[in-house]
N, C-alpha and C positions, 0 to 999 in steps of 0.2 A: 374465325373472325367473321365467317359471313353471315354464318347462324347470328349470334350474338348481333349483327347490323338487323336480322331479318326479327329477333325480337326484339331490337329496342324500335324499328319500326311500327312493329304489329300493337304494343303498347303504346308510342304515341297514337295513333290512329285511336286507337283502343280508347285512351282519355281524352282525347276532343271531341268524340262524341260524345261520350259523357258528359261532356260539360256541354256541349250546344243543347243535348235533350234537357239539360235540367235550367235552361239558363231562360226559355220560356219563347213563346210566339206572337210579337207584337202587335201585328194584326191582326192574330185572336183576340189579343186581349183589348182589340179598338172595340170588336165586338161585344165584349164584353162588358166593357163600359158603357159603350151606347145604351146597351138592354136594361145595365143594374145599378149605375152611379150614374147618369147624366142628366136624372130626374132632382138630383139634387146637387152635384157637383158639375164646376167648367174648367176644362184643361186646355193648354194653348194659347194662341197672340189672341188681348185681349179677353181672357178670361177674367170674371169676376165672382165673388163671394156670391151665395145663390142661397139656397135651404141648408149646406154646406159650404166650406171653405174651397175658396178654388186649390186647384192640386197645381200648380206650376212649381216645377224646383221643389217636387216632395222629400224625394231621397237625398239626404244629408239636413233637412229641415227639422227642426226643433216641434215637437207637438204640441198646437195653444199660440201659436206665433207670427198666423196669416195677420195685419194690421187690418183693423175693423170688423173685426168676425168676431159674437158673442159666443165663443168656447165654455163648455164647464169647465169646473172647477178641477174635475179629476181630469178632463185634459191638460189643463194648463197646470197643473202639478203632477202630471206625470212621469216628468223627469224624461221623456223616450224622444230621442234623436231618430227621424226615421234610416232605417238603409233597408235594405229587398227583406232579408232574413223576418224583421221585427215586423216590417209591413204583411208579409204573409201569415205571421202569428195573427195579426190584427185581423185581414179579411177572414180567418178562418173564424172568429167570433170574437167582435169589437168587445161585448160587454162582456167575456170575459176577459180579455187582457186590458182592459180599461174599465173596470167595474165604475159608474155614475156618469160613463158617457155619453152624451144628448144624438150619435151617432143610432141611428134605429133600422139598419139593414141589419138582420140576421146575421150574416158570412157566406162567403162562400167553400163548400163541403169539400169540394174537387180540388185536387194541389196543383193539377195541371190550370183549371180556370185562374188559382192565384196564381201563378208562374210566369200565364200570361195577360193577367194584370200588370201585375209587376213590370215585367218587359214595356209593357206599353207607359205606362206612368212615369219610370223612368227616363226616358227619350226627352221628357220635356224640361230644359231649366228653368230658370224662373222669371224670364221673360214669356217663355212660352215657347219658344222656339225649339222646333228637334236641335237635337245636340247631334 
């Protein structure tokens, strides 16, 4: 019995780390925003539409649906509900997973820099406010 206690231990231990390394680091990912989206996006109380749509309340938001923001056409017909998974396809190369979108950042290469976008993006609902 003890054995058996001593691995179901060592495997939970075992999967929450796993899951904290892959769940991403949010103030990397502040950093990262600053340096690579905040030339054209604003996140947080009082953000507003800019060269981009503001990001408040992204994950679970519908793509093409910020009010007042001139989207393309293949955003606002892309049918994509954001959550982490889909947003990471996206930074890894907008104009492929959106082919006609007026989005013009490259991607980001590094799964860890989206991870910890992601992390950070997240945090904000759509007021602005950490959650």
């Amino acid at each position: 019995m003890k054995r058996k206690y001593v691995c179901l231990v060592a495997a939970a231990a075992w999967a929450g780390s796993a899951a904290g390394a892959l769940a991403g680091d949010a103030a990397a990912g502040e950093t990262i925003f600053t340096q690579k989206c905040k030339v054209c996006h604003q996140i947080g109380e009082g953000a507003k539409n800019f060269v981009g749509p503001e990001l408040n309340g992204l994950i679970g938001r519908k793509n093409g649906s910020v009010p007042n923001y001139n989207y393309s056409d293949a955003d606002k017909n892309s049918g994509i509900t954001w959550d982490e998974a889909t947003l990471k396809e996206y930074l890894l190369s907008p104009k492929a997973k959106i082919p006609g979108t007026k989005m013009i950042f490259a991607g980001l290469p590094k799964e860890g820099d989206r991870d910890n976008l992601v992390a950070y993006l997240a945090q904000f609902d759509s007021d602005g406010k950490k959650k």
